[in-house]
Every structure is written in structure tokens, then in C-alpha cells.
N, C-alpha and C positions, 0 to 999 in steps of 0.2 A: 504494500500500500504506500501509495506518498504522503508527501505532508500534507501536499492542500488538498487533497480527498480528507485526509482526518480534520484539516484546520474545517470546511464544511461544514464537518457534525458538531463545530463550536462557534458556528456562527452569533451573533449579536450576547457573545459573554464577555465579560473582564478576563484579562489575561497582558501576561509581558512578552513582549515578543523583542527582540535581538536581530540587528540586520547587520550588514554587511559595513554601513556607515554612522548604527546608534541604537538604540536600544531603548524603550518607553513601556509604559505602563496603560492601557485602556482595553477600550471596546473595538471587537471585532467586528464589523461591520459585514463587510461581503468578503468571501472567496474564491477567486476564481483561480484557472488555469493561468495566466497572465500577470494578475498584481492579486493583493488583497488591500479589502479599506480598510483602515486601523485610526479611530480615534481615539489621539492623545489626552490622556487626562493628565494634569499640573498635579503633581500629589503635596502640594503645601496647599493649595486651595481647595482641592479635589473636585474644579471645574474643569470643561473639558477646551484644551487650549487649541489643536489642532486636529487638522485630519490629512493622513499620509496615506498615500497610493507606496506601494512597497512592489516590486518585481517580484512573484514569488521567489524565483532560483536564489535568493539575495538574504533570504531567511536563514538565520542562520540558528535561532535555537526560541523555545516558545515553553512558557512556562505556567499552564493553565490552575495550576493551584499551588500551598506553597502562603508560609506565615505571612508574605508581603502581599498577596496576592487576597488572602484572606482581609487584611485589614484594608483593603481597598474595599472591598463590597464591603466591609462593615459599615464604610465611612460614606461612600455611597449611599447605600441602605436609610443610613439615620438620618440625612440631607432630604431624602426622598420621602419619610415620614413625616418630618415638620414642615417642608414646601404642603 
């Protein structure tokens, strides 16, 4: 199986993913055969700062759980209860 066949079945969750030129923390958006959309979230503010088109081949490592990765949804979570 490839990555972005599995990065698919993780469409629109939180997750860190690692590229070739930097490394961030958000929501995966879309996956395709081509690129993935990956929205950056600011983890001091935990609003979401940007959004990166990524080449798949360029992926180099994806980290879909995991104690940082945890305190991101928690913080997310509790933002999205009091809005």
C-alpha cells in the first residue's frame, strides 16, 4: 500500500506531517495522487495560519497520533466548545 492510499482513510483529521522542506502540525484536508491539502494550524494560538498544497513524493514522514498530536485536539476541542 502507499502512503497516500492510507493518508485517504485520514482525510479531514489533525495530524503532523514532515516534508521534504518543513514540517507543521494540522488538518488534512484532501488526498490525492498529486499533492495533499494540509492546513497549518499556529500551535501558540491554535488558529489555523495557513494552507499548503505538499507534492505527495515530498512527504517524508506523518505522524497521526502521539502526546503532541493529542494535545492539539484537546486544544482544538475546548476552543470549539466555548465558540
Amino acid at each position: 500500500m502507499r502512503l497516500i492510499e492510507k493518508l485517504k482513510e485520514f482525510e479531514n483529521q489533525y495530524m503532523f506531517i514532515r516534508w521534504a522542506t518543513g514540517g507543521e502540525y494540522g488538518k488534512l484536508t484532501y488526498a490525492g495522487d498529486d499533492f495533499v491539502e494540509f492546513d497549518v494550524i499556529d500551535v501558540d494560538t491554535m488558529e489555523y495560519s495557513e494552507t499548503v498544497l505538499i507534492h505527495s513524493p515530498l512527504i517524508l514522514e506523518v505522524c497521526i497520533g502521539g502526546a503532541d498530536v493529542a494535545r492539539i485536539l484537546a486544544e482544538i476541542s475546548s476552543k470549539i466548545s466555548l465558540d
